[in-house]
C-alpha positions, 0 to 999 in steps of 0.5 A, a space after each residue: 415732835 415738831 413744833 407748832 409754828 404760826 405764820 401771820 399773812 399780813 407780816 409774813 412772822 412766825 411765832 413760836 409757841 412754847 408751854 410748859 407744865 410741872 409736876 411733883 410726881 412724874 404724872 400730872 403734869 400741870 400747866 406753868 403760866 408765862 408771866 410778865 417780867 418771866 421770858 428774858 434773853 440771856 447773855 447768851 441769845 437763849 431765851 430763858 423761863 424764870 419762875 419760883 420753884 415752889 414748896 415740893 422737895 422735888 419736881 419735874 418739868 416738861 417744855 413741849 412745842 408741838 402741841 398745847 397740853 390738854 
């Protein structure tokens, strides 16, 4: 898998773009929102997601950059 990068002609960046889908039953994976104040740099340079875990006992997630989930 590659992820998808976009390249803006004006500025000549990229951007790389990131979704994330969760799931409580390793199927069905349903689509994470980015929200404001939830992408922070960490101590470290790394970029890091932070959202609420929710009510499941369990769960799963999946990060993909090649593609948006349909």
């Amino acid at each position: 898998m590659c992820p998808l990068l976009e390249r803006y002609p004006a500025s000549g960046n990229f951007a790389l773009r990131l979704w994330a889908e969760r799931s409580t039953a390793l199927g069905g994976f349903e689509p994470m929102s980015f929200g404001a104040g939830q992408l922070l740099l960490g101590p470290d340079g790394g970029l890091e997601y932070r959202f609420p875990g929710g009510d499941a006992d369990a769960a799963f997630y999946r990060v993909r950059a090649d593609a948006k989930p349909r």
